[in-house]
N, C-alpha and C positions, 0 to 999 in steps of 0.2 A: 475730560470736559470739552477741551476742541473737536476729539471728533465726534464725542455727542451732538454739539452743537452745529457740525457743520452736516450730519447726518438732518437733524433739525431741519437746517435751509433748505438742502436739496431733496426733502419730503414735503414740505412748504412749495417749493419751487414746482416739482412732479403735479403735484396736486392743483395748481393752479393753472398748470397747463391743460392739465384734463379738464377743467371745468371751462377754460377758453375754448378749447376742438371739441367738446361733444357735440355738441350742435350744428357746427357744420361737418363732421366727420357722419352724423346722423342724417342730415339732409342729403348731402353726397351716395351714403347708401340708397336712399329713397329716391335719386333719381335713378342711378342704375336698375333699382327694380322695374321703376316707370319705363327705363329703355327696353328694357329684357322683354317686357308684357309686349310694348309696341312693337316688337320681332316677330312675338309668336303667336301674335294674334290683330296682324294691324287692320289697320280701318276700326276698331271694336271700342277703343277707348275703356279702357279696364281703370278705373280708381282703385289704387292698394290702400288706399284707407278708410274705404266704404264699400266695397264688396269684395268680401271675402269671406272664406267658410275654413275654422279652423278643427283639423280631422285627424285621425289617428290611422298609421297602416296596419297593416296584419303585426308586423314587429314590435309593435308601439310607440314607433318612431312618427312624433308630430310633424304634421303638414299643412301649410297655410295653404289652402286652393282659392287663386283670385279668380273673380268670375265676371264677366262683362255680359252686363244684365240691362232690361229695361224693366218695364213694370210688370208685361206680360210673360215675356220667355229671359232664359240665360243664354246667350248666344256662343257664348266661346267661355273655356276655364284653363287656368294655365297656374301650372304647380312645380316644385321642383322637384327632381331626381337625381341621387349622384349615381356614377356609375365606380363603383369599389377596383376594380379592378381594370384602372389604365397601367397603360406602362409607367409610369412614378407617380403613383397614388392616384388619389379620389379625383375625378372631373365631374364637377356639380353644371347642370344642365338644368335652364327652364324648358320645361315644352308647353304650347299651347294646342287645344283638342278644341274641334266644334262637337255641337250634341251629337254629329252623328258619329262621331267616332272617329273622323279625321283628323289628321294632325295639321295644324295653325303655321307648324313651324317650333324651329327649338334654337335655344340660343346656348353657347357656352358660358357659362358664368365665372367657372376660373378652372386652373389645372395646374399640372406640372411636369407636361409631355415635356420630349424634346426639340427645342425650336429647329425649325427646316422641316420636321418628321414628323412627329403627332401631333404638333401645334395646329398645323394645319386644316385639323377638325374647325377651327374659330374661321375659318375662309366661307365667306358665300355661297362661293360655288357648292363646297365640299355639304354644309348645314342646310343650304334650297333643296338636294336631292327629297328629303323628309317632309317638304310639303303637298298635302294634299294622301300622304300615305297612311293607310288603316290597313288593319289586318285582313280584310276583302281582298287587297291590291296588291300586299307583301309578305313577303317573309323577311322578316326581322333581323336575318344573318349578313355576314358580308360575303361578298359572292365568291372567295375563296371556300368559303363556309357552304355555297348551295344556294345561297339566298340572294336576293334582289339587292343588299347596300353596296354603292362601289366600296374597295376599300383605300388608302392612301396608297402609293406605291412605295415601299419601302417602310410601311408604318400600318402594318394590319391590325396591331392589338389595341391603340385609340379608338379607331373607327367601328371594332370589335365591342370594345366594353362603352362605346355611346349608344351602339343599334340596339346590344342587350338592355341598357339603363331605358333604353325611351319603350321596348317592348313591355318591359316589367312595371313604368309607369303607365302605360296605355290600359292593358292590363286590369293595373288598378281604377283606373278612370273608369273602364265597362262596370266593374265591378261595382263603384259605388255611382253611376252615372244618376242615379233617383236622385241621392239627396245632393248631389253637385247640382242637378238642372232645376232643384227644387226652388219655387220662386214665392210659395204662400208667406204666410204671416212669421216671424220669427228668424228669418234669414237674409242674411248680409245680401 
């Protein structure tokens, strides 16, 4: 009976914690998103909770594509990507694309390189190289690879599985670029 009851409390207890943090633990997420947008697409003023267009990829894995819109055109859209294969798992990545197929810029969202080495991807210097780059201008590899991305010195397979993650989203953005730039009637 005590420790039913003190299982009790501390369900009581759990539960009412959750119900105090969701709200700002919610709000907290929604600015982050709000920063990632202003990275990868600044000047554009993107609202995440009034335009956006929710899409499916070839895998069937859902994607929220924000879109920084006026009344006439879509100016810039910016979605996430992870890239599966960093050196210690997933690095999830927003990037931002103008219509023409440029890249805005891309921001690290989270990871779990190793710090000093593949952390290093989250540095400015390292994430600026990707702006203004389309497949016109680049090859998508890192230039141990043949291609145009520097890579980190000491830490190629990060820089590696971001160049692949942001190709494989570009990619997709050509692919569905219609209904992302689509501005008629029924669209966020």
């Amino acid at each position: 009976m005590v420790l039913a009851g003190i299982c009790l409390v501390a369900g009581a207890a759990l539960s009412g914690v959750y119900e105090v943090t969701k709200e700002p633990i919610a709000y907290q997420k929604k600015l982050e998103v709000i920063r990632s947008l202003e990275a990868v697409l600044p000047g554009l003023g993107v609202d995440p909770d009034e335009n956006f267009l929710d899409m499916t990829r070839e895998d069937g894995t859902p994607v929220r594509v924000f879109r920084a819109k006026d009344e006439d055109s879509v100016d810039g859209a910016a979605f996430q990507v992870v890239a599966p294969d960093g050196y210690s798992g997933n690095i999830y990545i927003m990037m931002g694309i103008r219509p023409d197929g440029s890249l805005g810029g891309i921001e690290i969202l989270s990871h779990a390189e190793t710090p000093g080495l593949g952390a290093l991807i989250e540095k400015e210097e390292w994430k600026g190289i990707f702006r203004g780059r389309s497949f016109e201008n680049t090859d998508f590899r890192v230039k141990k690879d043949g291609g145009d991305i520097d890579q980190i010195t000491g830490a190629t397979i990060s820089p590696r599985a971001v160049a692949g993650a942001v190709e494989k989203g570009l990619k997709w953005f050509l692919q569905n670029r219609g209904e992302i730039l689509e501005t008629g009637e029924g669209a966020s």
